[in-house]
Chimera marker file (.cmm) of the C-alpha trace (Angstrom):
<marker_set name="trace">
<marker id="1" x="83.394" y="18.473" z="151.362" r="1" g="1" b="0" radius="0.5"/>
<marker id="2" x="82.148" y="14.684" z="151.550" r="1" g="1" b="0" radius="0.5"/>
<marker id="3" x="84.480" y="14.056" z="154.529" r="1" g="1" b="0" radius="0.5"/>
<marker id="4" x="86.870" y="11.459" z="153.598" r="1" g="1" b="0" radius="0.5"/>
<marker id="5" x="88.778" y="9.667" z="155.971" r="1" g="1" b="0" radius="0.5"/>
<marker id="6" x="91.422" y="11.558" z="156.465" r="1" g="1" b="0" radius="0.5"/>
<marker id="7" x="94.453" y="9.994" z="158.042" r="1" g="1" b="0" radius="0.5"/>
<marker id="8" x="98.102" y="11.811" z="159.303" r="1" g="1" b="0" radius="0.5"/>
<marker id="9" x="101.374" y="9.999" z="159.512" r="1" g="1" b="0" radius="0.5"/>
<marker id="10" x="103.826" y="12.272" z="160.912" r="1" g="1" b="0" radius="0.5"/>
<marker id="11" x="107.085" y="9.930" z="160.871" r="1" g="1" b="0" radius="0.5"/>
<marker id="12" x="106.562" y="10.139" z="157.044" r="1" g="1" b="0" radius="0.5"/>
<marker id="13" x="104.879" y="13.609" z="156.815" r="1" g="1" b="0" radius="0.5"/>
<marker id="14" x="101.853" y="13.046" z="155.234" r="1" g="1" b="0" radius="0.5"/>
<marker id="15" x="98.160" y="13.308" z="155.139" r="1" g="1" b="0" radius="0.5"/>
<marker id="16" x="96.544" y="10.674" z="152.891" r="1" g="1" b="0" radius="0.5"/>
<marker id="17" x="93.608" y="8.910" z="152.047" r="1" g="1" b="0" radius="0.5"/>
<marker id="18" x="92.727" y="6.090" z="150.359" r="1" g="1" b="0" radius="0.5"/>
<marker id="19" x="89.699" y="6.653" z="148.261" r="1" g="1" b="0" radius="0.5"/>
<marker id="20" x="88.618" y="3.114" z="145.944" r="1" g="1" b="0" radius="0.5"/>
<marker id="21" x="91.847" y="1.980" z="146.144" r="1" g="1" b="0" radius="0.5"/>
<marker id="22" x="93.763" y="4.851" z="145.170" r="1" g="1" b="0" radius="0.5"/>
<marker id="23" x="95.999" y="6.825" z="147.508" r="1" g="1" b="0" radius="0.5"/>
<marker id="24" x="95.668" y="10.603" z="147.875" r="1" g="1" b="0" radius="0.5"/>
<marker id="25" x="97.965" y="12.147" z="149.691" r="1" g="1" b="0" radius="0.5"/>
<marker id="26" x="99.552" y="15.995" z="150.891" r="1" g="1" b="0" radius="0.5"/>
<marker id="27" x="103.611" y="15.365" z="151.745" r="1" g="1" b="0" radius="0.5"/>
<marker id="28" x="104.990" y="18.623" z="154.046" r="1" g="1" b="0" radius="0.5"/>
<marker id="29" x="108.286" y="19.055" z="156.370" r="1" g="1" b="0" radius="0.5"/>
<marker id="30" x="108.705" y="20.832" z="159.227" r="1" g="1" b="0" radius="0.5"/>
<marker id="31" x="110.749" y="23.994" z="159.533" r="1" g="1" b="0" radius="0.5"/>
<marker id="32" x="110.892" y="25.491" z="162.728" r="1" g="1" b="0" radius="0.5"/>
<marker id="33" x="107.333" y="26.405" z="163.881" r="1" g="1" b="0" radius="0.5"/>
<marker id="34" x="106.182" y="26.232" z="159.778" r="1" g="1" b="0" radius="0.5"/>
<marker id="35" x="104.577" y="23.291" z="158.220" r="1" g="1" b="0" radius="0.5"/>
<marker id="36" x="105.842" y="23.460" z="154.587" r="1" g="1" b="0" radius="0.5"/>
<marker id="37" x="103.435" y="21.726" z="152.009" r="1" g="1" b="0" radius="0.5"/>
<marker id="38" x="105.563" y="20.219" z="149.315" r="1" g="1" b="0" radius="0.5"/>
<marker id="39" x="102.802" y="18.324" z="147.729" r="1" g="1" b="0" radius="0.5"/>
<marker id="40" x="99.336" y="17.485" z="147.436" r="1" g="1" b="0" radius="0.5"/>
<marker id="41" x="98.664" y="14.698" z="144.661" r="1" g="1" b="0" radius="0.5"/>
<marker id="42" x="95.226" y="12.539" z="144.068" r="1" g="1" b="0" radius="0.5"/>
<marker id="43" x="95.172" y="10.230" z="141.003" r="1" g="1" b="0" radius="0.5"/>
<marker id="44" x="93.210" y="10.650" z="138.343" r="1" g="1" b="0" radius="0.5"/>
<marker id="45" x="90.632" y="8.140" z="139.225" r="1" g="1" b="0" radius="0.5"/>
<marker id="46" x="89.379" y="9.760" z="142.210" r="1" g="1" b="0" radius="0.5"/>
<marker id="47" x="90.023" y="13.444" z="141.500" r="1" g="1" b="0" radius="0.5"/>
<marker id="48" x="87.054" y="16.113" z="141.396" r="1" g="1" b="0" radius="0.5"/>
<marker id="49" x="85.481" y="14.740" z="144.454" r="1" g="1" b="0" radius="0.5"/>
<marker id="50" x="87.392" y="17.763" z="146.809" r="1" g="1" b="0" radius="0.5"/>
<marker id="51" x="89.897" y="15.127" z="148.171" r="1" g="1" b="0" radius="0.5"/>
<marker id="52" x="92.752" y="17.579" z="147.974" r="1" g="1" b="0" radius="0.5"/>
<marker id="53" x="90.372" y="20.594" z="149.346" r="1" g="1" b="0" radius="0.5"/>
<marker id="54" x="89.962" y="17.615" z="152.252" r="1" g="1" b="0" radius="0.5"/>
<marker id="55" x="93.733" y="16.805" z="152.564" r="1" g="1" b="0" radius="0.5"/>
<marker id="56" x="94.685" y="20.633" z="152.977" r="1" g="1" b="0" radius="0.5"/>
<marker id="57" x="92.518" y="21.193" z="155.065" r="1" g="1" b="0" radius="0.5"/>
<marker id="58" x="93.311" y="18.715" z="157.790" r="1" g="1" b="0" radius="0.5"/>
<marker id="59" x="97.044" y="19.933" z="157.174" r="1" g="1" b="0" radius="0.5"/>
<marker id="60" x="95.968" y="23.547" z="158.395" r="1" g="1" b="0" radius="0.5"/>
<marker id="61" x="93.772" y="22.106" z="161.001" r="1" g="1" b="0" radius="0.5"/>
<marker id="62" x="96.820" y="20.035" z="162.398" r="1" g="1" b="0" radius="0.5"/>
<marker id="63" x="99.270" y="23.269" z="162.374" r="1" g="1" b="0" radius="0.5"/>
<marker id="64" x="96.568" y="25.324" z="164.038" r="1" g="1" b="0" radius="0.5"/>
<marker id="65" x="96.518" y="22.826" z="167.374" r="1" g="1" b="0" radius="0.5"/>
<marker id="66" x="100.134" y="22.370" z="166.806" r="1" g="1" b="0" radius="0.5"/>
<marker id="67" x="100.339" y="26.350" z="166.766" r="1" g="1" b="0" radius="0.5"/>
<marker id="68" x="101.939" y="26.142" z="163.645" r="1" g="1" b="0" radius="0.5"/>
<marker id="69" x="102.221" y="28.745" z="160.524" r="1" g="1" b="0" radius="0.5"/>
<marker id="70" x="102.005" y="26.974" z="157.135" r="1" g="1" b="0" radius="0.5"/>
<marker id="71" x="103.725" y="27.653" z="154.267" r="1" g="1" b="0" radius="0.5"/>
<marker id="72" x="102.307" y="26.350" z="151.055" r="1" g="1" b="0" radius="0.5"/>
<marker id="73" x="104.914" y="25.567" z="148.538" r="1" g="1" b="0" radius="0.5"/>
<marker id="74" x="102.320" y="23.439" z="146.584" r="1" g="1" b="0" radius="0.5"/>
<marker id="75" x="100.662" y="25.427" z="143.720" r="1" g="1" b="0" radius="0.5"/>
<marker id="76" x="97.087" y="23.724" z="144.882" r="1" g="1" b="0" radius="0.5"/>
<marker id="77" x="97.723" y="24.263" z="148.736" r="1" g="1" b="0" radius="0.5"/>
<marker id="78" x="98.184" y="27.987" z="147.842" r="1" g="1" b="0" radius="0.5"/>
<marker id="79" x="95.564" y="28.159" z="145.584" r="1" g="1" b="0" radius="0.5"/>
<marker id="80" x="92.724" y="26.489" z="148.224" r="1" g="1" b="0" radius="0.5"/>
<marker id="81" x="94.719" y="29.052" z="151.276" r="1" g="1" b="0" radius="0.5"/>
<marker id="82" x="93.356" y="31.588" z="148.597" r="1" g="1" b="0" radius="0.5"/>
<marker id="83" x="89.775" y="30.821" z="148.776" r="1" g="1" b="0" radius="0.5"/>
<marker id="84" x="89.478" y="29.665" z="152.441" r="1" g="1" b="0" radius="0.5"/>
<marker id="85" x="90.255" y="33.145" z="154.413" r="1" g="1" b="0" radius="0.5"/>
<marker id="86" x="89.816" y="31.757" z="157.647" r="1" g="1" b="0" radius="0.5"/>
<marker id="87" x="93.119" y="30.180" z="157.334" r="1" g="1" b="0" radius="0.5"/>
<marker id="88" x="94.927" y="33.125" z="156.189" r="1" g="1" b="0" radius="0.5"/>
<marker id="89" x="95.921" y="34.082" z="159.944" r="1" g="1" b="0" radius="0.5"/>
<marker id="90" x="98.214" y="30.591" z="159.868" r="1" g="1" b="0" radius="0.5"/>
<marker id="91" x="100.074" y="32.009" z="156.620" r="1" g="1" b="0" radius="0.5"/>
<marker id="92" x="103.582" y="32.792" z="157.271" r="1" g="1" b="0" radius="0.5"/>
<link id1="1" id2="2" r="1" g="1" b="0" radius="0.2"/>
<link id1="2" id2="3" r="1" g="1" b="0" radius="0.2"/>
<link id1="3" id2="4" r="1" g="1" b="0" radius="0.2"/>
<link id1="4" id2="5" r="1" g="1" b="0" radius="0.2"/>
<link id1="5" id2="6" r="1" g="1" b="0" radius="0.2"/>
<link id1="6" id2="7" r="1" g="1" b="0" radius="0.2"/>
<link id1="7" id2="8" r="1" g="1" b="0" radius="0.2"/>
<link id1="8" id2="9" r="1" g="1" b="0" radius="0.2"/>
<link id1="9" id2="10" r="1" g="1" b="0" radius="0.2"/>
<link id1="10" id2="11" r="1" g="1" b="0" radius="0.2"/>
<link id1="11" id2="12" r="1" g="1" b="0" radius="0.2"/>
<link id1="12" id2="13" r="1" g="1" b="0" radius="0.2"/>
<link id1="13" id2="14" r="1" g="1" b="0" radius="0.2"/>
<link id1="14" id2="15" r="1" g="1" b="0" radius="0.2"/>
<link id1="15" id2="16" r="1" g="1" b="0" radius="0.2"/>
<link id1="16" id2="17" r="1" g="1" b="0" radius="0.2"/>
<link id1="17" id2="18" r="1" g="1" b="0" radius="0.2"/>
<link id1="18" id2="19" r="1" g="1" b="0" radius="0.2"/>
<link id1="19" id2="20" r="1" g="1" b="0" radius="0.2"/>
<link id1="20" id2="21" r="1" g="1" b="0" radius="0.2"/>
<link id1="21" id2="22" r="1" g="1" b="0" radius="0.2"/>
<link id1="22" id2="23" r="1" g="1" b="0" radius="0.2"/>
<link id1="23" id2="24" r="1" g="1" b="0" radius="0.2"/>
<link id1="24" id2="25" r="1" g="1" b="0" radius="0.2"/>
<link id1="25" id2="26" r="1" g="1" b="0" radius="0.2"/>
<link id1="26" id2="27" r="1" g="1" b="0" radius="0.2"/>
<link id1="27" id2="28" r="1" g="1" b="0" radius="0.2"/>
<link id1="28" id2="29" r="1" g="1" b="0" radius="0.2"/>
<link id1="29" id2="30" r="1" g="1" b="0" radius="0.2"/>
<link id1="30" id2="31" r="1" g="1" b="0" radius="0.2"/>
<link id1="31" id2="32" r="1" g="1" b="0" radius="0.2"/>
<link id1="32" id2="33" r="1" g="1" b="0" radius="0.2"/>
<link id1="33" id2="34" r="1" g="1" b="0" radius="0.2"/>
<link id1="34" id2="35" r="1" g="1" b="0" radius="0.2"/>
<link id1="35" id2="36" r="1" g="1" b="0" radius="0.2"/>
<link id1="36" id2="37" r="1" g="1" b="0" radius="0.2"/>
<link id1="37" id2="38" r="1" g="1" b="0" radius="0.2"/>
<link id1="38" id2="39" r="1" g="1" b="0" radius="0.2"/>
<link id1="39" id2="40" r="1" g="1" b="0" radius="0.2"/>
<link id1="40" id2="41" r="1" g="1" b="0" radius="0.2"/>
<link id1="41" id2="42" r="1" g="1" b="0" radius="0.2"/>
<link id1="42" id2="43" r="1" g="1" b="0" radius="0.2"/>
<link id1="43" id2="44" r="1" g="1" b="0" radius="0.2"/>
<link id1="44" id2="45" r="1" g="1" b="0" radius="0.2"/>
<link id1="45" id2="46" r="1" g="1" b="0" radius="0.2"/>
<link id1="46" id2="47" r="1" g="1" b="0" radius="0.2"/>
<link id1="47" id2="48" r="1" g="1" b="0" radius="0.2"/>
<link id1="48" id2="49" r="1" g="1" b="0" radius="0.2"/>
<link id1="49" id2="50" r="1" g="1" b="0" radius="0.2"/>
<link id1="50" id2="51" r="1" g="1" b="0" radius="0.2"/>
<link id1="51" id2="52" r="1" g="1" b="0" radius="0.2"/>
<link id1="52" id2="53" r="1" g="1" b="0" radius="0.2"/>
<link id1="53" id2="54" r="1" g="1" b="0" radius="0.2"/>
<link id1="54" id2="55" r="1" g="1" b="0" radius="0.2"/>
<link id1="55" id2="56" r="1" g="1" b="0" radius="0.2"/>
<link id1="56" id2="57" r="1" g="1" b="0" radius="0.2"/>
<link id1="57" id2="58" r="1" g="1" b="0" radius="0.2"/>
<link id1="58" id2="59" r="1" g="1" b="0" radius="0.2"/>
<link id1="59" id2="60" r="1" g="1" b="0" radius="0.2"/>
<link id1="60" id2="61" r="1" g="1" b="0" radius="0.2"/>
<link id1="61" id2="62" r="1" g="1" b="0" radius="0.2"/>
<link id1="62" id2="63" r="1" g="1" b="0" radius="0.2"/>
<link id1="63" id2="64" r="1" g="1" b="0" radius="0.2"/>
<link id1="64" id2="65" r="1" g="1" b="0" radius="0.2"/>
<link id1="65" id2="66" r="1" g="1" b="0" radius="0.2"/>
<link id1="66" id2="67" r="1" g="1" b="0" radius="0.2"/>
<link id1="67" id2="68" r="1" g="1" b="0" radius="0.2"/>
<link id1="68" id2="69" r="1" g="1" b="0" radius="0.2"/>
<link id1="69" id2="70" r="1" g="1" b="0" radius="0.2"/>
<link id1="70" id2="71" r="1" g="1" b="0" radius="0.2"/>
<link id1="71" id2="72" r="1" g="1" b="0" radius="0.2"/>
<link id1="72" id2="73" r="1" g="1" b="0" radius="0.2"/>
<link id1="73" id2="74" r="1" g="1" b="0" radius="0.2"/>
<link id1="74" id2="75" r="1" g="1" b="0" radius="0.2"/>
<link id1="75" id2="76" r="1" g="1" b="0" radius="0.2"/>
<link id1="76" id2="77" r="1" g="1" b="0" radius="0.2"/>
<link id1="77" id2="78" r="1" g="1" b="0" radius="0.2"/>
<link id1="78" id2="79" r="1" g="1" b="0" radius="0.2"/>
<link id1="79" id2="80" r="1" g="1" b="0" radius="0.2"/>
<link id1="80" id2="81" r="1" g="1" b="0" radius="0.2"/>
<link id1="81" id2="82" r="1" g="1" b="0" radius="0.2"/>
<link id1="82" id2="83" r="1" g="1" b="0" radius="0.2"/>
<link id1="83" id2="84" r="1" g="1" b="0" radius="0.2"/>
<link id1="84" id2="85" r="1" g="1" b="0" radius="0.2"/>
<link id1="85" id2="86" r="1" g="1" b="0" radius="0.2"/>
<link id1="86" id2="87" r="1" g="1" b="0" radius="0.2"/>
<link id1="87" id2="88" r="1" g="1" b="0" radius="0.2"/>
<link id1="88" id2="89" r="1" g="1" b="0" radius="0.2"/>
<link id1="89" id2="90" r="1" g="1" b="0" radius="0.2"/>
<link id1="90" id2="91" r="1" g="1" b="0" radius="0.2"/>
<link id1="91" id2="92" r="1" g="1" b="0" radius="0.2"/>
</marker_set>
């Protein structure tokens, strides 16, 4: 991962970044002591540079301080939880 600056805005429950302009982001909701990714989305312009990897990532990070199972309703979110292991223990 290039390490994007990755930032979290929980009053509108999302991760973003904003990569040459464009805005990448990951929306999720709360539901009870799961964090539910809806969404992850990065425009075309940007895309292939592991931004979503980057944006999933810091969602499972959060939930992991917050103590937090996630739940990944997004196709791509379920897809990465697939290849990264080490998160599986979050999954619920």
């Amino acid at each position: 991962m290039t390490g994007h600056a990755i930032t979290h805005d929980s009053a509108a429950s999302e991760f973003s970044a904003i990569v040459d302009g464009h805005h990448a982001r990951l929306d999720y909701y709360l539901d009870g002591n799961h964090l539910v990714i809806t969404h992850t989305g990065v425009p075309d312009p940007i895309s292939g540079r592991g931004i979503a990897g980057e944006l999933v990532q810091a969602a499972f990070e959060y939930a992991r301080e917050k103590g937090l199972h996630v739940r990944p309703e997004c196709s791509y979110a379920a897809a990465w939880a697939e290849r990264h292991p080490e998160f599986n223990q979050q999954l619920g």
